[in-house]
N, C-alpha and C positions, 0 to 999 in steps of 0.2 A: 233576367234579374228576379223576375217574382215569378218563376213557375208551381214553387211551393206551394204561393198563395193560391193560383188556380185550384191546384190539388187538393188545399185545405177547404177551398168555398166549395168542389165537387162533391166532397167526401159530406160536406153540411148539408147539400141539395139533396144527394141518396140518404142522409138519416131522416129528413123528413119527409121523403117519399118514403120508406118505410116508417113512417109514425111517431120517430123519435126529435126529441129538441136536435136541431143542426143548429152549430157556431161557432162563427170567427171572429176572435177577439183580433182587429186591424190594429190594435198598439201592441200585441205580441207579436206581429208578422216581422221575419227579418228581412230589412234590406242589404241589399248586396251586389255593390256594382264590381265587378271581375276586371279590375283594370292592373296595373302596375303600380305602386302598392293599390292594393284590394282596400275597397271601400264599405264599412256596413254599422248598419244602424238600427237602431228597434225603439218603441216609445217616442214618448215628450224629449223636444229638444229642450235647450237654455231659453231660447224665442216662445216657446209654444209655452213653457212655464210661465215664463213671467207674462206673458198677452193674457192668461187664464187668472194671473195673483195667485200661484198656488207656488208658497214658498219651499226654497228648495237648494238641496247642497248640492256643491259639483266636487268631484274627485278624480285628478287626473295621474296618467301616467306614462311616461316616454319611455321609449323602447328604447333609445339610447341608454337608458339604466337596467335592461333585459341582457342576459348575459348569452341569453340565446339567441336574441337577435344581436348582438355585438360579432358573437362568431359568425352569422350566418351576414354579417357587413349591409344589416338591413333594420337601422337606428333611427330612421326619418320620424317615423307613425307617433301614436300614440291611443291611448282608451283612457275616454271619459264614460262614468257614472254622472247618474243626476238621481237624487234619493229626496224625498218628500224631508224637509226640515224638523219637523216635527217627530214622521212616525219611524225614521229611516227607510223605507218600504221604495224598491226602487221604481224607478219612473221614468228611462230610458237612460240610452248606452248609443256611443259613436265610437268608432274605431280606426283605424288609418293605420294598412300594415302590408304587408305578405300573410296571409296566413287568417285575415282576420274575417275571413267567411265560416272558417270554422270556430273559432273563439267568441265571435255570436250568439252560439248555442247555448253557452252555460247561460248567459244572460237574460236572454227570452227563459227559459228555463227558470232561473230565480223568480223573475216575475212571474209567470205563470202559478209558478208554489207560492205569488206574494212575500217573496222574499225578502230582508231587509241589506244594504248594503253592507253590515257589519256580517250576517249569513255566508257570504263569498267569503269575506276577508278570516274567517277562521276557521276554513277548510284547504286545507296543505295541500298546496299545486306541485306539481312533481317538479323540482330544478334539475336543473336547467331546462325550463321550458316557457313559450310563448305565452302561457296562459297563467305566469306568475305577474304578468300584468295585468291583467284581468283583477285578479287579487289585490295586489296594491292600490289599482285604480278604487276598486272596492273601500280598500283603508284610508286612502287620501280623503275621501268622504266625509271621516270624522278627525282628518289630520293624524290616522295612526300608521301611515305607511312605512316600511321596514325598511326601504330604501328611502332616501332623503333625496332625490332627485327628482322632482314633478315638479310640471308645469301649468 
């Protein structure tokens, strides 16, 4: 499940044995449990937010409204955003899918550039595909999803 993070705290331990700053930032690590549907997550939960007071919007989206997962008969899941209320700047992501070890990646990603959850939402996911949920979930954020089916 986290062999990555091995990998990432190795690569941090060889740059500062060679001299350099090593770091891993633990809230961009993706989690990833490889089960039926596939489980993953990266950052602050809904829980972890609010135990901290650090106010914050959620943005969800069902894959039952994904037209690629409708053909592929894999509607269960769903992608939540959580984005700072304030700055939009996101602040973690859960997933629940087939497929959603890969679709992970843009997210950690955004964050990592400090992205804001409107950043995803107006960059054109290829349709029919998985990762137009990502995007929506992104625009549920601010309530501007293109599809009107979120939970």
């Amino acid at each position: 499940m986290l062999a990555h993070k091995s990998s990432e705290e190795g690569i941090a331990v060889a740059e500062r044995i060679a001299g350099h700053t090593g770091h891993v930032d633990f809230d961009k690590v993706p989690w990833v449990i490889y089960t039926d549907p596939e489980i993953a997550w990266v950052g602050k939960s809904e829980n972890d937010l609010g135990l901290a007071g650090i106010p914050h919007k959620v943005g969800t989206f069902t894959f039952a409204a994904a037209g690629r997962a409708v053909a592929m008969n894999e509607t269960a899941g769903h992608v939540k955003i959580l984005a700072h209320a304030e700055t939009d700047r996101i602040l973690g992501a859960q997933m629940v899918d087939p497929g959603v070890s890969e679709l992970i990646a843009e997210v950690v990603l955004a964050m990592e550039l400090n992205a804001r959850a409107q950043d995803i939402g107006v960059v054109a996911h290829a349709h029919l595909s998985l990762s137009e949920a990502v995007r929506e979930a992104a625009l549920a954020v601010s309530r501007r999803a293109i599809t009107k089916i979120n939970r």
